[in-house]
BATIFI-330802 format. One record per atom (N, C-alpha, C): residue in three letters; x, y, z. Coordinates in steps of 0.05 Angstrom, whole numbers, padded with zeros to 5 digits, always signed. Each point is the difference from the previous one (the first is absolute). Layout:
<rovexs>
ALAXYZ...
</rovexs>
This chain:
<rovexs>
UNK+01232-02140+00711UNK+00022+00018+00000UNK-00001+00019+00024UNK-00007-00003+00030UNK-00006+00004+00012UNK+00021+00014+00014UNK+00027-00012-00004UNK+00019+00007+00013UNK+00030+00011-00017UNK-00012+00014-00024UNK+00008+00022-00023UNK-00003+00030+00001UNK+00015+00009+00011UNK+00000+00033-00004UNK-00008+00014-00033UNK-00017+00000-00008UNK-00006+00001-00026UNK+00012+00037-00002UNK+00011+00019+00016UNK+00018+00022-00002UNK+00025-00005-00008UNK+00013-00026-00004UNK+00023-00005-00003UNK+00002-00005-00034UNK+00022+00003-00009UNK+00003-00002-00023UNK+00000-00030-00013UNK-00007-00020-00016UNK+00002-00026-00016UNK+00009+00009-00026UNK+00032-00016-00002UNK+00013+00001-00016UNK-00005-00022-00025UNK-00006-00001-00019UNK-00016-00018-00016UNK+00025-00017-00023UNK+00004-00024+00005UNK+00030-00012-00014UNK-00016-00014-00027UNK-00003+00006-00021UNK-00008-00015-00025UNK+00017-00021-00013UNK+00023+00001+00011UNK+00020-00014-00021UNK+00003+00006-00025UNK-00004+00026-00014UNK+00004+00008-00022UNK-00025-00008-00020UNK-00024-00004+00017UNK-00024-00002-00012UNK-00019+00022+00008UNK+00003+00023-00015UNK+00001+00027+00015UNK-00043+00000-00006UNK-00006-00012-00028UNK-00026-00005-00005UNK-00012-00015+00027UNK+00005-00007+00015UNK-00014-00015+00022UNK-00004+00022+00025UNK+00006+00025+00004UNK+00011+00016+00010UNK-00034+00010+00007UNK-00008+00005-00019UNK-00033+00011+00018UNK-00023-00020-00004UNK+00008-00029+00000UNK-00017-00019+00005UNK+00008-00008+00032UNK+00029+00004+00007UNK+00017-00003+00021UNK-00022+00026+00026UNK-00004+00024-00014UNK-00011+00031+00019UNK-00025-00014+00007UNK-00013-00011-00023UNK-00024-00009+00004UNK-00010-00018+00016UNK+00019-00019+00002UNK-00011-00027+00022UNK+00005+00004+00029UNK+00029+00010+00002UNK+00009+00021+00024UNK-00023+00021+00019UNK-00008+00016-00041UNK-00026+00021+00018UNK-00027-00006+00014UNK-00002-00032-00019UNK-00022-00019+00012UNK+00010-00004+00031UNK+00012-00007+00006UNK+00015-00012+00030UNK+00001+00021+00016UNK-00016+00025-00009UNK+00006+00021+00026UNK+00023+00016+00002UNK+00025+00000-00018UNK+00024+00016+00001UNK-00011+00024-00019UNK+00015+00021-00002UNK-00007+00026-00002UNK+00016+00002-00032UNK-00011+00002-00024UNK+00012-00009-00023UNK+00017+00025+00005UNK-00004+00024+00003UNK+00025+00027-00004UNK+00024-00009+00009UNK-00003-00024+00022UNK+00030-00007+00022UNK+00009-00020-00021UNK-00007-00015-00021UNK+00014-00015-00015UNK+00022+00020-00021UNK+00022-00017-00005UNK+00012+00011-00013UNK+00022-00019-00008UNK+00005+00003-00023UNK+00016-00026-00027UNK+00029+00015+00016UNK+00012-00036+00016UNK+00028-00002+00013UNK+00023+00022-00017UNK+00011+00001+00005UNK+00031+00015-00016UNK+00017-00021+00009UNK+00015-00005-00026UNK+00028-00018+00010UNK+00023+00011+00016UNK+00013+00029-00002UNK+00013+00015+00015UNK-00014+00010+00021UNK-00022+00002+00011UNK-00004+00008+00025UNK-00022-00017+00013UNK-00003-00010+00022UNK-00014-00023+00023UNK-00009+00023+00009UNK-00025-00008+00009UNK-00016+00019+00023UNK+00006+00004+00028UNK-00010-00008+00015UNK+00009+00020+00028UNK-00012-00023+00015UNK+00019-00005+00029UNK-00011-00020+00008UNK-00034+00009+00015UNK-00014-00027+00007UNK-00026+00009+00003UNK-00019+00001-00022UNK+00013+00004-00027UNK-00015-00007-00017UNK-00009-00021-00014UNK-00024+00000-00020UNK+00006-00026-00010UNK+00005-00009-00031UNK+00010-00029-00008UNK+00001-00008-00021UNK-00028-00014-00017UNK-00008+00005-00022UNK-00020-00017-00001UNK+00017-00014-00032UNK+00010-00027+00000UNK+00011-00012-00014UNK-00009-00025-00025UNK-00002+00003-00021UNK-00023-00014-00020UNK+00024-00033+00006UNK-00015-00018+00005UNK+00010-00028-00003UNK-00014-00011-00014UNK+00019-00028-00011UNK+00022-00002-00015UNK+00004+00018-00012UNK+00033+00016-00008UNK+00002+00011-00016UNK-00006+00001-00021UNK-00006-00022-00022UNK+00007-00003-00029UNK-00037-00013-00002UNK-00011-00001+00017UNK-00040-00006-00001UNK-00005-00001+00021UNK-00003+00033+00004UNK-00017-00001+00030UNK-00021-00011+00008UNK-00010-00011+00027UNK-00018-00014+00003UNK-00010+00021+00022UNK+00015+00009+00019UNK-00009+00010+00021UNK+00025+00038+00007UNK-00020+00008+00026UNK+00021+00023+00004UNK+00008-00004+00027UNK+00017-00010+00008UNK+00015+00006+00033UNK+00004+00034+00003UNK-00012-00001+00027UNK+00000+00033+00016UNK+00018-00017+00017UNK+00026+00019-00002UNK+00017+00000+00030UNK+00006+00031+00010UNK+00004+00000+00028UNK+00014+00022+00018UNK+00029+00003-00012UNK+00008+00024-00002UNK+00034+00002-00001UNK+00008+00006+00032UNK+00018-00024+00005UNK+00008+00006+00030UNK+00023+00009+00004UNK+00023-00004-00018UNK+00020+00025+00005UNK+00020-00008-00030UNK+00027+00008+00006UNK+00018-00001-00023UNK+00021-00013+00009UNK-00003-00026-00003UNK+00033-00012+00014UNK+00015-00016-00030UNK+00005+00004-00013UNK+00003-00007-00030UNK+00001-00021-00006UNK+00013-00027+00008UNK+00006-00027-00013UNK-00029-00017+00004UNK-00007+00003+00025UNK-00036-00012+00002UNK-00019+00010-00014UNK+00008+00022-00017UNK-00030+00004-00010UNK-00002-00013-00031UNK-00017+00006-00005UNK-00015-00021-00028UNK-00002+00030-00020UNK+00014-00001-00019UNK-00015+00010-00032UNK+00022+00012-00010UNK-00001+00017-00015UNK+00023+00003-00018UNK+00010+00042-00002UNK+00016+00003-00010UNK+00004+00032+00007UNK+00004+00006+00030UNK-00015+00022+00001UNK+00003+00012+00028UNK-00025-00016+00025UNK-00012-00015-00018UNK-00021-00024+00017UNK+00006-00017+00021UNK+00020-00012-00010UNK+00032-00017+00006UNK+00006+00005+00022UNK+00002+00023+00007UNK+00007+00010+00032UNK-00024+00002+00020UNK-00033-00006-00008UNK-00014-00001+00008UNK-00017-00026+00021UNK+00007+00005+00017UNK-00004-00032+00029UNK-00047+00010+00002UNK-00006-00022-00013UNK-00031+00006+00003UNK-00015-00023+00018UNK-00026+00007+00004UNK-00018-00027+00016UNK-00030+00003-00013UNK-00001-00031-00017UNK-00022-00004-00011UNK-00019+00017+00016UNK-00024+00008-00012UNK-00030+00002+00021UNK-00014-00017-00022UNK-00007-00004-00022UNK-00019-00007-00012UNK+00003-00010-00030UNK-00013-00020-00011UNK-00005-00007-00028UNK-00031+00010-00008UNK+00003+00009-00025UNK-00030+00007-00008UNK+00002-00005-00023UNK-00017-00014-00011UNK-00002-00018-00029UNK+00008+00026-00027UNK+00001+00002-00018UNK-00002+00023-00016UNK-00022-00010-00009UNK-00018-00008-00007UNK-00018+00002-00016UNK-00032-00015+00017
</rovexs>
């Protein structure tokens, strides 16, 4: 994670599996990110570009967590739902959840 501003905020997407939420801080805090900078996504408000997403995959049985960069807000290219939707991101990483 060498090339992670761990001052930056990670926005944490559960898919409405909100119980996975500090097994999510935990593997993250293993990886060197700063657990205070995590914080459970909001559907009305996306973070700031520069920041990052850390996203539980598959939705419906996670296997793993993709960390991406938020690179800006151009609306129809971005991926997720709410105010996410308008969010244009770039993978950095998969890290197993478990």
């Amino acid at each position: 994670m060498s090339n992670i501003d761990t001052e930056k905020n990670v926005y944490v997407i559960v898919h409405g599996q909100k119980q996975l939420f500090e097994t999510v801080k935990s593997r993250l805090g293993d990886t060197g990110l700063k657990t205070e900078k995590l914080i459970l996504a909001d559907m009305n408000k996306p973070g700031n570009e520069g920041d990052y997403i850390a996203m539980l995959w598959p939705p419906m049985a996670p296997t793993e967590i993709i960390l991406s960069q938020i690179i800006d807000f151009n609306g129809p290219e971005g991926r997720g739902m709410g105010a996410w939707a308008t969010v244009n991101q770039k993978e950095l990483q998969r890290i197993p959840l478990n």
